[in-house]
Each structure stands twice: as C-alpha cells, then as structure tokens.
N, C-alpha and C positions, 0 to 999 in steps of 0.2 A: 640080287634084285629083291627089293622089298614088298609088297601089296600096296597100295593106293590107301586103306587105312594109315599105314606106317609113314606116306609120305603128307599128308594130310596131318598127321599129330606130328611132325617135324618142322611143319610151317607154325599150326601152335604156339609151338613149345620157341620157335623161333623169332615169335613177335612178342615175347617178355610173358607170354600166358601161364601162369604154373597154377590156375583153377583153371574148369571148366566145368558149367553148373547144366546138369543133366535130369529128365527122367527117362529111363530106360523102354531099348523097345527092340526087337528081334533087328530090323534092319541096321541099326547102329553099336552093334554087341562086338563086332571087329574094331569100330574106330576106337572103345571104350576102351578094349582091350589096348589098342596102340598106343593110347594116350596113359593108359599105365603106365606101359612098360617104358614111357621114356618123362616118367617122373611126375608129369600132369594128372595133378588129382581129378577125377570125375565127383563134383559135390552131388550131391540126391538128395532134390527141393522135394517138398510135400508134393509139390506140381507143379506141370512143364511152366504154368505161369507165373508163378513165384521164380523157376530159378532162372527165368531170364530178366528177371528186374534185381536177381543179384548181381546176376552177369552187368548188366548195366551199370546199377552202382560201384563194382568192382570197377569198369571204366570209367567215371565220373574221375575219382578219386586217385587213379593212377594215369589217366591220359592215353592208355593204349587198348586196343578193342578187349572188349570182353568176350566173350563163348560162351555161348551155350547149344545145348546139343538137346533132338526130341524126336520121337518116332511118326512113324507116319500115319496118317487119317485125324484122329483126336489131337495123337500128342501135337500136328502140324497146327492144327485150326488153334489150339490152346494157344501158342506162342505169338497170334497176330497180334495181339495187344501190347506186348513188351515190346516188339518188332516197330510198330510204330510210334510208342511209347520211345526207344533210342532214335527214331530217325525224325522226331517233332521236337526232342531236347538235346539232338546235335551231338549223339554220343555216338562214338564210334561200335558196333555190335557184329559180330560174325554167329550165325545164326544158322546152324547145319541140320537138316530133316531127314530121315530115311524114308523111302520108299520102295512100293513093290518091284519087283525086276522092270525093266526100262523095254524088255520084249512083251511081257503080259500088259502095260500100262495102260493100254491103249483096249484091252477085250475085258479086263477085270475092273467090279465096280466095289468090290470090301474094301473098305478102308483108304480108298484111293482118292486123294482130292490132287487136283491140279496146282502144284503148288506156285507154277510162274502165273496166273490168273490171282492165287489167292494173296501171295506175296510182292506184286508189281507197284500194287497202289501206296503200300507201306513200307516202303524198303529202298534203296537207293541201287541194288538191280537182285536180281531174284535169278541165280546162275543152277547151272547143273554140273556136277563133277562126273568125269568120264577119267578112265585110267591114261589114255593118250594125254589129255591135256593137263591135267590134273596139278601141274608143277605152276602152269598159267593164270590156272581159274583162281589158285588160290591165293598167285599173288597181285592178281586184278580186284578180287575181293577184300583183301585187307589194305591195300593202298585205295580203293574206292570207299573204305568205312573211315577212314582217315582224312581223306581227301578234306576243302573247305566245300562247304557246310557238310562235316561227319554225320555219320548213321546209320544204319542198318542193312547189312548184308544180309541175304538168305542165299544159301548154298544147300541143290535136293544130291542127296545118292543112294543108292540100293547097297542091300547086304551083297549080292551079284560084284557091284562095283569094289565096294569097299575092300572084298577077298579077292581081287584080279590083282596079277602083278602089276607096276608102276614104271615109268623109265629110270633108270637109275641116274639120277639128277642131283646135284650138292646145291644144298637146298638155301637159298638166302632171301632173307628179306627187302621188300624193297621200303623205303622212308615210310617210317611210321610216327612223321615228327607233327604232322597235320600240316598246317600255315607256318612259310618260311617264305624267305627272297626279299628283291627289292621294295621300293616306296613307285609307285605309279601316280600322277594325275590326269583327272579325268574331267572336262568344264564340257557345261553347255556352252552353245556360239554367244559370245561374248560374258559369258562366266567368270564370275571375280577370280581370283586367285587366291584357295585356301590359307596360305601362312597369312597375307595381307588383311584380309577376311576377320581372322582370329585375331592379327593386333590391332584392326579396327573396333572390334566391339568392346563395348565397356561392362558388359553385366554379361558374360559366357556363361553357360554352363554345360559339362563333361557329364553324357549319360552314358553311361560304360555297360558293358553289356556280355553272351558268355565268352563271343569268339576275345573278348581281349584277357578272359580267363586263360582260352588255349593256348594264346599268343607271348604268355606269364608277360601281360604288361604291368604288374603291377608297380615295378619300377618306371619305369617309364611314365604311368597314369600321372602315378604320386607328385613326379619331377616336373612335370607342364601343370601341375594344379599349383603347384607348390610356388613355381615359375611365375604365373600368373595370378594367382591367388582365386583360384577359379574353381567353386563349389561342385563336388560333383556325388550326384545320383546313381543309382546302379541299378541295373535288372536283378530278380530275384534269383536266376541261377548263376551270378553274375557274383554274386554276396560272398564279399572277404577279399575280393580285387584289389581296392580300394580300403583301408583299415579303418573299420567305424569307429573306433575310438579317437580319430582324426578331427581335428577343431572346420576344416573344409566337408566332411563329410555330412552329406545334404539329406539321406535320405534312398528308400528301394520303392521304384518305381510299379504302381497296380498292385499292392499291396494294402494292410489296413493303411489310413490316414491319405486314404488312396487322391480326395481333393486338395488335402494339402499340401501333396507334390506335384500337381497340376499347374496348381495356380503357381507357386514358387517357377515350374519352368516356364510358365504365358509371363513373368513377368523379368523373363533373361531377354539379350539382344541376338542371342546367337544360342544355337545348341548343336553341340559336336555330339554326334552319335558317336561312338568311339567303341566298335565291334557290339552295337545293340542290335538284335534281331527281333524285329517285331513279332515271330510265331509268341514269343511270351505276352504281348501285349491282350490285355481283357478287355481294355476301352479302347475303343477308335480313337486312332491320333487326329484331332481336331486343334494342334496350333498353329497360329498363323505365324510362330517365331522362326528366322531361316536356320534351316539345318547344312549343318558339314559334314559328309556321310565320311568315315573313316574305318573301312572294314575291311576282312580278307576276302568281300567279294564284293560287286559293280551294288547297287543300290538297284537289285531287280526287283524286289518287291514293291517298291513306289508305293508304301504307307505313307509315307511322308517325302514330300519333294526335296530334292539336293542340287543345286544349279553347278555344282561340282563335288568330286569325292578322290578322296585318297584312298587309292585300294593296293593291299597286300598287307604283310604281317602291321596287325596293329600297335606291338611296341616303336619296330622301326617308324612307324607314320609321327607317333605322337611325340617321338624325339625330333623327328623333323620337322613337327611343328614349331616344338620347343624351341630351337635352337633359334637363337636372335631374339629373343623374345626381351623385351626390357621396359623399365618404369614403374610404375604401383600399383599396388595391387589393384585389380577392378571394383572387386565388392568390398568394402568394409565388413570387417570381425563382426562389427556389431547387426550388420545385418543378417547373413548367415546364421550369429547367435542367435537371433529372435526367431530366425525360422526354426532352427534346431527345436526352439520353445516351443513356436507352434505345434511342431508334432507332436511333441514327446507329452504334449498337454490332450493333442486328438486321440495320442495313444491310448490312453490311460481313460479316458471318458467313461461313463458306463458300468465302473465299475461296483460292486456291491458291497460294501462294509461290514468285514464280520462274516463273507464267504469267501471259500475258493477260487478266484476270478482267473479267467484265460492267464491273462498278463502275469497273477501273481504266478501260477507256473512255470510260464517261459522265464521270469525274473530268478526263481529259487534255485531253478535247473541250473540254469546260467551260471549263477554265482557260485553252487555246488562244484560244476564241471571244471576241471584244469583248462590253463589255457588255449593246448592243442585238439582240445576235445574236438574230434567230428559229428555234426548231427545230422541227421535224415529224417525227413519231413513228410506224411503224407498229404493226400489233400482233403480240404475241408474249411471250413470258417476257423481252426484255429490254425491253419498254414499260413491266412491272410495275416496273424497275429505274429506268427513264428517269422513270415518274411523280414516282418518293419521290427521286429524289437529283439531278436537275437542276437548278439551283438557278434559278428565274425571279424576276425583278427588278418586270417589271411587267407588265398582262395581255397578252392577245392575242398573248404571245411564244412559247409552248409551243402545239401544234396537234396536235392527235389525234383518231381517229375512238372516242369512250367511250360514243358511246349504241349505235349499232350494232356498232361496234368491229369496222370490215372491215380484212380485212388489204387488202393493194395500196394503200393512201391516203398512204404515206408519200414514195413519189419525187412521184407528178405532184402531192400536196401541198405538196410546195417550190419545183415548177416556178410553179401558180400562186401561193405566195403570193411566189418571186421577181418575178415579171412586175410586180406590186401592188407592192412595196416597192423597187423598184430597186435602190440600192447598198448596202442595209442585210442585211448578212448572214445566207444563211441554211443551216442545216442540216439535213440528212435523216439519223436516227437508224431504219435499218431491219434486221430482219432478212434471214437471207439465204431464208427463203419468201416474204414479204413481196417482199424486190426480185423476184424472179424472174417473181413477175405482172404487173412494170411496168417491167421492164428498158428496153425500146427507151424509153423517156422519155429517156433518156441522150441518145437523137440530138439531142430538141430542144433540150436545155440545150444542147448543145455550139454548135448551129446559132444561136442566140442569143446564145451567148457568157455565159451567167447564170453569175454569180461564187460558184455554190453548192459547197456540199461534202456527200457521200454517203459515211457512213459504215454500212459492211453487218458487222452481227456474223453473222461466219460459224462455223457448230458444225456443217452438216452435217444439220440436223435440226430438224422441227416439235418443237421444244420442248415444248412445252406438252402438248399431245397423247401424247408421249412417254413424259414424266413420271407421265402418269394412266392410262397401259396397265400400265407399269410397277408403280404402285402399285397394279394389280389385280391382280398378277403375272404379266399377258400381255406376249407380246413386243412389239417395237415392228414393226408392220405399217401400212404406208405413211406413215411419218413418215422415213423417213433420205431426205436428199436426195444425189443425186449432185452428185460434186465439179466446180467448174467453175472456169477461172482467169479470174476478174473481171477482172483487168488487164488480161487481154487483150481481155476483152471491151469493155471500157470504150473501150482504143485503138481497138477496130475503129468505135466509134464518135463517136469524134473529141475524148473527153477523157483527161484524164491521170489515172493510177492509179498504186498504192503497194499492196502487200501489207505488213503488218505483222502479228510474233507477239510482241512483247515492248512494255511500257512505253517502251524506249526509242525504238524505232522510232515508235510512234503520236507519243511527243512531237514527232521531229525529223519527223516529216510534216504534223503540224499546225500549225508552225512560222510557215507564212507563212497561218493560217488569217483573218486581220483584212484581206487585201488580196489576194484570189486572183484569179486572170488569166482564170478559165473554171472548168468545172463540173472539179469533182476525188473521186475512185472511191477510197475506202480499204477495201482489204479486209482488216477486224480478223479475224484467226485468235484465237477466245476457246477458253479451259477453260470448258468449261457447268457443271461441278461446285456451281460457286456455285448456279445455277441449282437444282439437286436441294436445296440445303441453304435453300435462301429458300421454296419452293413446295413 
C-alpha cells in the first residue's frame, strides 16, 4: 500500500501530465517527491504565479489539464489569479495547495487561509484530499476541469495527508476528451427549426468561437463554410480554427479593427454562434441580427437571444447543419473580398513612416516564423494588434489569456507551452508591462536551453490605460514605466538579446528565427502612435 502522495501523482501521471509546474513548500515535499519518482517533472517558476500560467498554457496547447502545485498561506493566495485566469479562458487546471494539519486548522492562524472561501468564486469546485477518498476526489476533479465549459480545479492537502497510507486502488482515469456525444435540438415554443433557418438566410455568417477549438471542428467549420460559402469570424482564443489564409476568412472578433467587424456582422441575415463564448466579448452584444446558438452547452448566458440552439459537440452540430445544404453560394467573392479590404486597410492606419510601428512587428515576426510556429500573447494594446493581424494557420497555435485577460501570462506562457511541444517553435509576443511581471522566467528558459523567442514591445508605457486617461483629458498617472536595458537584462540571465528600432534591424534579428540555439530577448523599440490612431 502506497501514501496518498503516491496515489495522487498516479492519477497525474495518468491524465498525460508529465510537467507539473511548482513552487515549493514544506506541506507539499511528499507529493513532490511522488511525482518524481514516477517520472513527472516538478518545473520551479520564479513564482507560484508564474507557474500556474505555465501550467495553463501547457493545457491550452495539449487539451488536457495542466498542474500546478503551491504551499500554503502566500504560496495559496499567489495562485488565485492563474486559477481564475484557467476557469474565465476555459482551460482545464488542476490546482493542488498544501496546508497545515486538518486537526490544528481550525485553532492556528500562520499561514493558514481558508482555502474553500478563497478558491469557491474562481474555480469550478475547490475540493479537499483525504486518504479514504482520495482515489475519488481526484478523479471528480480532473473530469470536473475537463468537463464543458473546462476550468479550474483547486484541490487543499496537508503534509499529514499526503504521508498517510492510501487504499490500494488500480488507479484509472475517467474521459479526459472534454465535449463529446450526440447533436440535440433545443426551440422556443414555436421556434424555427435551425437546418431550415441556415438555408433560409442569404447573408449567414459563422462566428466560431474556443469550445469549437475543443471540439477540433476545424474540419467541419471549413466544410459548412465551404458548403455555403459562408464568411466566417472567429473569437480571439478561437484563432487558427478556421485557416486565415482562407478566401472566406472574415476576420477576429473585439479585436483591433474591432468596428469593422461589427458592422460586417449587423449587416449578415443570420449569425451562427458556433462554440462562441461571450466571457471573451469586451463590447456588449448589441445586434439585432438573429442568432443560431451551436455550442457544447444551452445558451445560459443570454448575451444574445437564440429562439433555438443546437447543443453538444460542435463538430457533430455543424456537419448536421451541413448536410443537405445546396445551391450558391450566399455572399459573393467580391463582397467578402472588399470586406477583407476594409480591414486590412483599418489594420494598418496610423502607422508612422520611417519608425518601428506595432504591425511592422507582428508583420516581420510572422514572416520570420515557420509555419508551425506557436505564439503566446500577453495583454495590452499590442494583443488588440496581435489578435487581428497574426495570421494563424491552425488551432491551438495562437494562446492568450481572453476570458480573464491577465497580464503576466505571456512569458511563463511559452515556457510551458515550450516544455509540451519541444522543437516546435514558439513565440512570446509581450508587452513591456506584461514582461516586467515575469521577467526572471528568462532564468528558466535559458537553464533549459528552450529554443524560444521573446519579443517585448517596448513604448515605456501601460498603453491601454494611457490612452483612456487621455481621452478623459487627465494626465497619464502611473501608466509611464521607467526605462530599462532589456539586453542586459536578458544577458545577466543567461540568454541572448538584440535591441531593435527600425524594420530592418527586427528583420536581420529574426533571421535565424526557424532554428534558434536558446531562449532569445528582442527589445522592439515601437512608435505607439499607431496605437492612439487604432484604439
């Protein structure tokens, strides 16, 4: 018979986890050890906050929960933010704390926070491991972070628990596939009927969204757009669903050019939500166009009215849509094409002639990067940029924090999703507030030798914020950041950097971007200008 550690890092190691990104702490020094000893690496973030936004990206990128592990008092209260952070972007998280014995809990006050109070409101259930149940909890908590709409487990144990024997249990996982089953319909009393619906209207448009990431409809999406020649939009963590190099490809929704995907949907007859979650929406949904809600769950959020919906896996929906579907296409090439115009023209606005602009970034990066390249995004006014002009090929390549949309997620986001994808390249697209809250992450890329690239737009300034003092006509109070030379900071810990202020420079440094030798620091000096003239 094993410890209740040993059977805890078997369920782990049992749901495909072979990281689990950690900072250390007396109560959790047993499960650390278990999770060695059956091959799971324990990664060690700078901070417990950092490595649960790897853990995250680690499951963004592979579809099965992440882990992360933290001690209790600080290290607990640190990890609320990633914690909510996976259960507002629908990521599946297993989230384990240690705490003091479960007999003193109750008369001692060091370090002791209550962690089913602190974890309730951010977490999808906030459980406690006991050595009796322990075979239970854990696999109520990974089919609960999986479940549809995925997110954030918290699971508390003491070092007490952790060294107590366990029942000797042959330990299996239960579905860890997310959204699966049949196609259900759902009408209001006297409700059209959605396939009749869709070949009634003549101007559709497919706003794809992440659960039809989960759901890999991308075949499917392709095959009903394709079917009907039906333009379609995408959510921002949604991006590569749907392949933007696609002659149908319309466009990422609340993003930069953010009016000129509005008006393109106010002026469709129909819009098929197709696995869209509104937690990513920034602007209130205000059309009056009717919606087809098509997701892996009922239309409870009521952003926008649905007088019926197709609920379950949204591949299976969209093929049943498909099927029967006949005649010409709805929109005309040529009008799609103009829209395409329109953005790619609101894109580009504002830019400054002769400096560094947003877009020439994401543009030089892009073209640098090989095909498979993965990037990770943090937030800020140039995420708004990175959303609409990145060009993703297929899903799960672009990774962003859009339900909670925390800053800090961008570096240790490419730490884990490098650790998960190995030699397949990846990018960190951050600002320079953003890096500054996850800077030391540098150490570990460099310690690992991860073949990533870290590119920081630097202006000096919370953007965002800036801009909206600004347009109050107040000054900018605690948005300017002090200057600092990335380069060197980057060398002092142990990778290679490159300052750049022009076009050409970014090119000749991204040069060797498809075979890099170790984690590499570019510090984009941008004109924000564009930035005032997009937002």
């Amino acid at each position: 018979m094993g410890n209740t550690a040993a059977l805890v890092a078997e369920h782990v190691r049992a749901s495909g986890a072979r990281f689990v990104f950690a900072y250390p702490g007396d109560p959790i020094i047993e499960l650390m050890e278990a999770m060695r000893a059956l091959d799971v690496e324990v990664v060690l973030g700078s901070r417990e906050g950092t490595a649960v936004f790897m853990a995250e990206a680690h499951a963004m990128v592979t579809g099965r929960p992440g882990v992360c592990l933290s001690t209790l008092g600080p290290g607990s209260t640190s990890i609320v933010n990633g914690v909510a952070a996976a259960t507002w972007d629908r990521v599946p998280l297993l989230a384990i704390s240690g705490q003091i014995d479960a007999g003193r809990e109750d008369l001692v006050t060091h370090q002791v926070v209550d962690h089913k109070l602190l974890f309730s409101p951010v977490a999808k259930w906030a459980g406690r491991i006991h050595p009796r149940s322990v075979d239970a909890v854990l696999r109520k908590a990974l089919r609960l972070a999986v479940a549809e709409r995925p997110g954030a487990v918290h699971l508390t144990g003491s070092a007490e628990t952790f060294a107590a024997p366990a029942p000797d249990v042959a330990v299996k996982s239960p579905p860890l596939d997310g959204a699966s089953g049949g196609v259900r319909v759902q009408r209001a009393a006297g409700g059209p009927d959605p396939a009749a619906l869709l070949r009634a209207a003549r101007r559709p448009v497919l706003l794809a969204g992440a659960a039809a990431t989960r759901c890999d409809a991308t075949e499917a999406l392709t095959r009903l757009a394709e079917s009907g020649g039906f333009p379609v939009v995408v959510s921002p963590m949604a991006k590569g669903v749907f392949p933007e190099d696609h002659p149908l490809f319309a466009g990422v929704l609340d993003m930069a050019c953010n009016q000129v995907l509005w008006d393109f949907l106010a002026d469709s007859d129909l819009v098929v939500a197709a696995g869209f979650d509104p937690v990513e929406l920034i602007r209130p949904w205000s059309l009056a166009v009717p919606v087809l809600h098509v997701d892996t769950t009922p239309n409870v959020d009521q952003v926008y009215p649905s007088d019926c919906e197709v609920v379950g896996d949204v591949s299976a929906s969209l093929d049943w849509l498909a099927h029967g579907l006949r005649g010409e296409p709805r929109w005309r090439e040529r009008d799609i094409a103009a829209h395409r115009e329109r953005l790619r023209a609101a894109y580009y606005s504002g830019r400054v002639p002769g400096r560094l602009n947003p877009t020439d970034v994401i543009d030089v990066v892009r073209a640098a990067a090989p095909p498979e390249t993965v990037v990770t995004c943090d937030v800020g006014s140039h995420k708004l940029l990175v959303g609409q002009g990145w060009r993703a090929r297929r899903p799960r390549s672009v990774l962003m924090s859009n339900g909670l949309s925390s800053m800090g997620f961008g570096l240790p986001g490419a730490v884990g999703a490098q650790l998960a994808l190995g030699d397949v390249p990846v990018v960190a697209l951050v600002g320079d507030g953003g890096f500054a809250m996850a800077a030391t992450e540098l150490r570990l890329a460099a310690a690992r030798q991860l073949p990533l690239t870290v590119v920081v737009f630097v202006d000096g300034s919370l953007n965002r914020i800036e801009l909206k003092q600004r347009a109050l006509g107040y000054p900018g109070t605690a948005t300017r950041l002090d200057d600092i030379d990335l380069v060197a900071l980057a060398g002092s810990m142990g990778c290679d950097g490159v300052r750049v202020s022009s076009v050409a420079e970014l090119e000749k440094a991204t040069a060797g971007l498809g075979a890099p030798t170790g984690p590499l620091l570019i510090e984009a000096r941008i004109e924000p200008a564009q930035y005032e003239a997009q937002f």
